[in-house]
C-alpha positions in Angstrom: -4.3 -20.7 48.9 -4.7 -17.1 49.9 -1.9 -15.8 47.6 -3.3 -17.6 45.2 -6.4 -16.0 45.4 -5.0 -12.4 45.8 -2.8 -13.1 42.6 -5.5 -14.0 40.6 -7.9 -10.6 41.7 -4.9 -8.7 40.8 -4.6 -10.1 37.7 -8.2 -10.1 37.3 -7.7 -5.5 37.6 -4.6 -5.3 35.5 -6.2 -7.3 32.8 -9.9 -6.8 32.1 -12.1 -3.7 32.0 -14.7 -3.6 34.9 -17.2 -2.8 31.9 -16.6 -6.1 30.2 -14.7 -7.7 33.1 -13.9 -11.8 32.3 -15.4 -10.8 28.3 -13.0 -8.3 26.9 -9.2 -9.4 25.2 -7.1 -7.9 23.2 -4.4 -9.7 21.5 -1.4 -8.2 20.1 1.7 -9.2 18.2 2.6 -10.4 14.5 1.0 -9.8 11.6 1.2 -13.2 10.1 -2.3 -14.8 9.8 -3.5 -11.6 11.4 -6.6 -11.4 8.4 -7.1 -15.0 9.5 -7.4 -14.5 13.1 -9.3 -11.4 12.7 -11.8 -14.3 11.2 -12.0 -16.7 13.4 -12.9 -14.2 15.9 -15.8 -12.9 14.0 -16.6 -16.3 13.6 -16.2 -17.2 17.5 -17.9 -14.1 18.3 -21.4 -14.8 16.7 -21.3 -17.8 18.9 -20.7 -15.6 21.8 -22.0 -12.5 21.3 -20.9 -11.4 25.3 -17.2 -12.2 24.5 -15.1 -9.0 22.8 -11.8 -10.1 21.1 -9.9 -7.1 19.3 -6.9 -8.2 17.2 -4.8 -4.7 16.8 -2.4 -4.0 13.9 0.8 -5.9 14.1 3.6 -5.1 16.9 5.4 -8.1 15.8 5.9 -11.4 17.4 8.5 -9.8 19.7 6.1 -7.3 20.4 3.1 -9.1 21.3 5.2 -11.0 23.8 6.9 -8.3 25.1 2.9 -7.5 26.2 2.1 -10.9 27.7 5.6 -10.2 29.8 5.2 -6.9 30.9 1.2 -8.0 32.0 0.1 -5.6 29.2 -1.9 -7.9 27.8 -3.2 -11.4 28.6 -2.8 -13.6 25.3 -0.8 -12.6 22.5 0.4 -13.7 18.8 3.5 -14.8 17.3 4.8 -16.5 14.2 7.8 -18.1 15.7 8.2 -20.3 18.9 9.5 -18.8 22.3 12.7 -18.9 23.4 14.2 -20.1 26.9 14.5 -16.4 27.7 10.9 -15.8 27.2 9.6 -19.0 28.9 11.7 -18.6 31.8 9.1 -15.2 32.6 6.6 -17.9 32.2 4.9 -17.1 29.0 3.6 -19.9 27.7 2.2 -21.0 24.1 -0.6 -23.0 22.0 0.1 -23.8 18.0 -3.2 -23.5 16.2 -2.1 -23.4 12.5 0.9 -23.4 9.8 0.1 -20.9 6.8 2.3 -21.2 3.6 4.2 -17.7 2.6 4.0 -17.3 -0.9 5.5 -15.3 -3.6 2.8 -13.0 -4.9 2.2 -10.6 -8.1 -0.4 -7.9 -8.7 -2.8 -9.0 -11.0 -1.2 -6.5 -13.7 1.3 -9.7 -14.1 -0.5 -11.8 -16.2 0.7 -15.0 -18.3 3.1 -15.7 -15.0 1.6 -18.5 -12.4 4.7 -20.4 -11.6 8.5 -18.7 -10.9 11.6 -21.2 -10.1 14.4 -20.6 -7.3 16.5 -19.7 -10.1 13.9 -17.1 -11.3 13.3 -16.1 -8.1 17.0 -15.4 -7.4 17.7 -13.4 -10.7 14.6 -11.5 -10.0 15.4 -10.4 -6.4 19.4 -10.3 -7.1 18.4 -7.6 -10.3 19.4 -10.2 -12.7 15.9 -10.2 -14.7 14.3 -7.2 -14.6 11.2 -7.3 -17.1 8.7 -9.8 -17.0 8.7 -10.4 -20.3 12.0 -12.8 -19.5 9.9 -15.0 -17.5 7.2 -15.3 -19.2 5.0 -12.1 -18.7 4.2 -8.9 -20.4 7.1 -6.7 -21.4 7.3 -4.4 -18.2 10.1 -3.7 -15.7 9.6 -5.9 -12.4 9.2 -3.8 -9.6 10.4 -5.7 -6.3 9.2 -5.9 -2.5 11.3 -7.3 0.1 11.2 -7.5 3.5 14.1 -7.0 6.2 16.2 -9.1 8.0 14.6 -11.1 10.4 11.6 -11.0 9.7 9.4 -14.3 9.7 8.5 -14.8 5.9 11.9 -13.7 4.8 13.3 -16.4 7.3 10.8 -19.1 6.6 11.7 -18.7 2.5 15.5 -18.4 3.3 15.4 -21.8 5.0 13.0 -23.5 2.9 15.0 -22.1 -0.3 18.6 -21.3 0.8 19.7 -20.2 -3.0 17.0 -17.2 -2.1 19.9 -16.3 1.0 22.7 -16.4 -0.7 22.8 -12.8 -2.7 21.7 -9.4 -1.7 18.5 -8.2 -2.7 16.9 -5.1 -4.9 13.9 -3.6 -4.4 12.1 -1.4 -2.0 11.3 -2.7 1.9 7.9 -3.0 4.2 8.0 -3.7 7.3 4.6 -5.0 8.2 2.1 -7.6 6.2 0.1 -4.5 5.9 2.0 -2.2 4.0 3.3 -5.2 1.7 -0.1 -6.1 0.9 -0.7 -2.2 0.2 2.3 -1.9 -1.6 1.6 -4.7 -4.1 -1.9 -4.2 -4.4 -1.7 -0.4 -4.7 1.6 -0.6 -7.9 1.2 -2.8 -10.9 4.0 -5.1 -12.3 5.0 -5.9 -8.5 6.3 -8.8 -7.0 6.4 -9.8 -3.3 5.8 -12.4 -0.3 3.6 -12.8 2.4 1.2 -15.8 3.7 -1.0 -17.2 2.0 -3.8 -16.4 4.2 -3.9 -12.9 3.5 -3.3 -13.0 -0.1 -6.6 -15.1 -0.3 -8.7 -11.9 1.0 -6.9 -9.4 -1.6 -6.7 -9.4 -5.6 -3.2 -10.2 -5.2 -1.8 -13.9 -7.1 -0.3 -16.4 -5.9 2.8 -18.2 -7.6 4.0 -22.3 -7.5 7.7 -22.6 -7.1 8.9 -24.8 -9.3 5.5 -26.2 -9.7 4.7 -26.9 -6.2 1.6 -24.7 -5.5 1.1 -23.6 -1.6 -1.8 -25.4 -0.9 0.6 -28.8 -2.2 1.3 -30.7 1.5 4.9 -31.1 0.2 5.0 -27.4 -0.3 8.2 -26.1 2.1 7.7 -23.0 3.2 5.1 -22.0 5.8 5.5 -20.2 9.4 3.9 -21.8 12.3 1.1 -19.3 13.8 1.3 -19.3 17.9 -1.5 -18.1 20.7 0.6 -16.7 23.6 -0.1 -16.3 27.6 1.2 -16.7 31.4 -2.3 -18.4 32.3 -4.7 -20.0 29.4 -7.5 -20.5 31.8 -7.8 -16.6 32.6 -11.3 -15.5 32.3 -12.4 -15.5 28.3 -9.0 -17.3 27.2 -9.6 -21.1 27.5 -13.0 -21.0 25.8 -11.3 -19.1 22.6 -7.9 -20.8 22.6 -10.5 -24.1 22.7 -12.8 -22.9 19.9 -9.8 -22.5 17.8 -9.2 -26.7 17.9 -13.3 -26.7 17.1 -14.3 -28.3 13.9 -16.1 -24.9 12.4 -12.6 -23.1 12.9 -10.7 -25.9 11.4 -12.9 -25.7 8.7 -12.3 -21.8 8.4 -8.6 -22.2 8.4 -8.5 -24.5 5.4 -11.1 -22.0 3.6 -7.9 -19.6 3.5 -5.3 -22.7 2.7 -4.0 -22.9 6.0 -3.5 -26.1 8.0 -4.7 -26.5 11.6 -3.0 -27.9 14.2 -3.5 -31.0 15.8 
């Protein structure tokens, strides 16, 4: 019982200001559904106006765990599950939505609302390279890709394997941030990303083969994960709770995003 409670004060100094102490977090990792999180802490917030959340810009999933691990942080955010490794330092983690990743053009693309795989494939693989081919104005297509390993590429890969089975043109971000900069900020661009941050921007979202993203027998969507060695820390279990509440269910479907059970 005693090194329990001596574990726990020391957690208590490595993890919370003695300003805010048990009311202050600050949550690091991916990028995916980061707009959307970023929401439903504004939303939790108002509710509890003592309680101060900051969600940082994205480190990754293998960042914000990395955090939890090294005690850096006490919850954390991923877009993929863990793996043994990671559970075995006894990170543990909670599912609270699935947000579809979506192909998206700057609004500069007009008269296109709905691409194919094959499309897709000659687009990304240089085969089409003005608009005009699939429909749209006559312009060159200007690409966005993201690297290797990296959750949207992986979650479209799998759901579409034709779209793994070439290599790619185009320029490369590495965040949801700069793609959503990228395509926002150049017209006649094409790119991916999740649905829930293309909903905030000016950005369109495209069917595949007429399946739109907000379809349930739409494929492709990446699982959004709250990370942390102990969920009833001070501050943790009432937000990680809020997030299975009825207002922040509602929330997520505002942004086409499914919550999860």
């Amino acid at each position: 019982m005693l090194k329990c409670l001596i574990r726990y004060a020391v957690l208590l100094v490595l993890y919370i200001p003695a300003s805010h102490a048990g009311h202050s977090l600050t949550v690091p990792g991916t990028g995916e559904g980061q707009m959307l999180l970023q929401g439903l802490v504004d939303l939790y917030t108002t509710q509890h106006p003592g309680q101060e959340i900051h969600i940082p810009d994205s480190t990754g999933s293998g960042g914000g765990i990395q955090a939890v691990i090294s005690n850096d942080a006490i919850l954390g955010r991923t877009a993929r599950p863990l793996k043994a490794s990671e559970t075995a330092e006894g990170v543990q983690q909670v599912k609270y939505a699935t947000v579809p990743v979506v192909f998206v053009v700057h609004p500069s693309v007009t008269g296109v609302d709905n691409l194919s795989v094959s499309q897709l494939k000659a687009i990304y693989g240089g085969d089409i390279s003005n608009w005009q081919d699939v429909g749209g104005p006559d312009h060159k297509i200007y690409i966005v890709n993201r690297e290797q390993g990296d959750s949207n590429r992986d979650v479209l890969e799998s759901s579409y394997p034709d779209l793994a089975t070439f290599e790619p043109v185009g320029i490369y971000t590495y965040s949801n941030g700069d793609t959503l900069k990228t395509l926002s900020d150049n017209a006649y661009t094409i790119g991916y990303t999740s649905l829930a941050s293309v909903l905030a921007s000016s950005l369109k979202s495209l069917s595949i083969d007429q399946v739109a993203p907000t379809d349930p027998n739409y494929p492709a969507a990446i699982p959004l994960y709250l990370i942390a060695k102990d969920f009833d820390l001070p501050g943790v279990r009432p937000f990680t709770d809020f997030l299975f509440s009825e207002p922040a269910k509602d929330y997520m479907r505002s942004y086409g995003v499914t919550p999860a059970k």
